[in-house]
C-alpha positions as CSV (number, residue, x, y, z in Angstrom):
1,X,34.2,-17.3,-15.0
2,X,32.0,-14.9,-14.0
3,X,28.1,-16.3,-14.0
4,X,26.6,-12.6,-14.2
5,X,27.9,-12.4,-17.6
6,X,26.0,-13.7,-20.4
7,X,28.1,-15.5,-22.5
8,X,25.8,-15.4,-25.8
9,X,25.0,-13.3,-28.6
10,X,21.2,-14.4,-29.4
11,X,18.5,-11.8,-29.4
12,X,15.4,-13.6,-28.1
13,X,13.4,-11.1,-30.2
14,X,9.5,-12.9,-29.2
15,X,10.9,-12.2,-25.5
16,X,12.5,-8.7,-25.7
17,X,9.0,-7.1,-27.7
18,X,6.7,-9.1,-25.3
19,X,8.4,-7.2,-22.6
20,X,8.8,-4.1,-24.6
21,X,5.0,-4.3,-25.1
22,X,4.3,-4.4,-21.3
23,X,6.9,-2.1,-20.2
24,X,5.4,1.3,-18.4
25,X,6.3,4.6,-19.9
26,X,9.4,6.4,-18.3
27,X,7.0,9.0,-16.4
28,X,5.3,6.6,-14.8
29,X,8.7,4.7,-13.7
30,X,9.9,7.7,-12.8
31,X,7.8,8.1,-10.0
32,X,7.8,4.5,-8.6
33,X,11.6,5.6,-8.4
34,X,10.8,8.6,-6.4
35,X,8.1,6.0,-4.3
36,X,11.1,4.1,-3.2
37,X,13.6,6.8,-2.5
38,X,11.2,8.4,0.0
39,X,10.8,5.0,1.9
40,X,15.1,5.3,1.6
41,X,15.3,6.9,4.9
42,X,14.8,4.9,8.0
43,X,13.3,7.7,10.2
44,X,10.3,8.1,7.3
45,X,10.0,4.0,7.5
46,X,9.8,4.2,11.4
47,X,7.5,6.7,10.9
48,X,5.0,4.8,8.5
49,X,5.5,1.5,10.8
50,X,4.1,3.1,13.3
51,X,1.4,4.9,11.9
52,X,0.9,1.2,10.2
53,X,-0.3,0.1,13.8
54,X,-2.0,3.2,15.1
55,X,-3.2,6.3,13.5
56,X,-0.9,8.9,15.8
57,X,-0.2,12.7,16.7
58,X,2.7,14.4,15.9
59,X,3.5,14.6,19.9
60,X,3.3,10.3,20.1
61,X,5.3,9.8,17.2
62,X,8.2,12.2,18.6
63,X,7.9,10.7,21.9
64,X,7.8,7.4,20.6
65,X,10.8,7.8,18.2
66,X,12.5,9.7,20.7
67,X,12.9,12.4,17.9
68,X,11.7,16.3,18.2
69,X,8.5,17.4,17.2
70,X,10.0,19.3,14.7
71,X,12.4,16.8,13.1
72,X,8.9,14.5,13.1
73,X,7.2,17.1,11.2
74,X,9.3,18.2,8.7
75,X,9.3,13.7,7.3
76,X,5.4,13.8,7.9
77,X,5.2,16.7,5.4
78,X,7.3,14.9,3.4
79,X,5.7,11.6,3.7
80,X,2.0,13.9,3.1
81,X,3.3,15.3,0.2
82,X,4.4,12.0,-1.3
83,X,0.2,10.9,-0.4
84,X,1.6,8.2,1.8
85,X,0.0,9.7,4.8
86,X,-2.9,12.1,5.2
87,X,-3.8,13.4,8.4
88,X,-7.1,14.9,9.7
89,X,-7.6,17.6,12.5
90,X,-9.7,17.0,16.0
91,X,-9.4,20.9,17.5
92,X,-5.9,21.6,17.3
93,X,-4.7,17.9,17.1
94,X,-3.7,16.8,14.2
95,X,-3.9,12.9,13.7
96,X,-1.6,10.8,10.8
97,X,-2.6,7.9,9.6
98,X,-1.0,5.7,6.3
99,X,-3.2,7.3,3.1
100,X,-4.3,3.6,1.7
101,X,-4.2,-0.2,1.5
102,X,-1.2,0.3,-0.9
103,X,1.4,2.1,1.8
104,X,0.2,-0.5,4.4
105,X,1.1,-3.6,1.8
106,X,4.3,-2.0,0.6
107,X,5.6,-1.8,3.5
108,X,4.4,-5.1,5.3
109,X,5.4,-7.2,2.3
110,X,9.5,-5.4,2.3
111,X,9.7,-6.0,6.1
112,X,8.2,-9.4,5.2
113,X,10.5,-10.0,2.7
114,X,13.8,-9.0,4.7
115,X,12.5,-11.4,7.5
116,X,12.4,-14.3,5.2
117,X,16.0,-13.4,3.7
118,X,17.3,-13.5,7.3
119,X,15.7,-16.4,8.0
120,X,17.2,-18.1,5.1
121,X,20.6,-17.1,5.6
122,X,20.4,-18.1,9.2
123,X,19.2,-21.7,8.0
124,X,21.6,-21.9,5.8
125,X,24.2,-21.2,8.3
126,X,23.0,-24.3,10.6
């Protein structure tokens, strides 16, 4: 028998509209959606780890990614567009840096969280 699949047919109606109630509207779902298929791409999350640690030029962040300037660009425009970096200009430097708290959490709290399921699946293995 397969556990995924709910055997009954009761409608818990008080917990279906308490949830209905609090659900947010499609648009703004929508977006969170398009939140978490930018940080899809593991260049873009290398990217925003290491902006996490250090506010950074274009010319560090290629050099420390071992990528090309240009291939670093094009994700940082990405990444700007998306308002989870902003960047600021010191001659003709431009410096990146994470746009707010929330990019720095996000991120900490899903490395955090796939560090704690490896560390429970190598417990369990012991």
């Amino acid at each position: 028998m397969n556990d995924l699949i709910c055997d009954c047919s009761v409608i818990h109606d008080d917990v279906v509209n308490s949830v209905r109630e609090n659900m947010p509207d499609d648009d703004l779902l929508f977006d969170v959606s398009d939140f978490f298929k930018i940080l899809g791409d593991s260049t873009r999350l290398r990217i925003l780890w290491a902006l996490d640690k250090s506010e950074m030029c274009v010319c560090d962040i290629a050099n420390l990614l071992n990528m090309t300037k240009s291939s670093i660009s094009h994700q940082l425009k990405v990444l700007k567009e998306n308002r989870l970096v902003k960047n600021r200009k010191v001659g003709k430097e431009v410096y990146y840096s994470l746009n707010d708290e929330h990019v720095k959490m996000v991120l900490e709290i899903a490395i955090e969280h796939i560090v704690h399921k490896e560390n429970e699946v190598t417990d369990e293995e012991v």
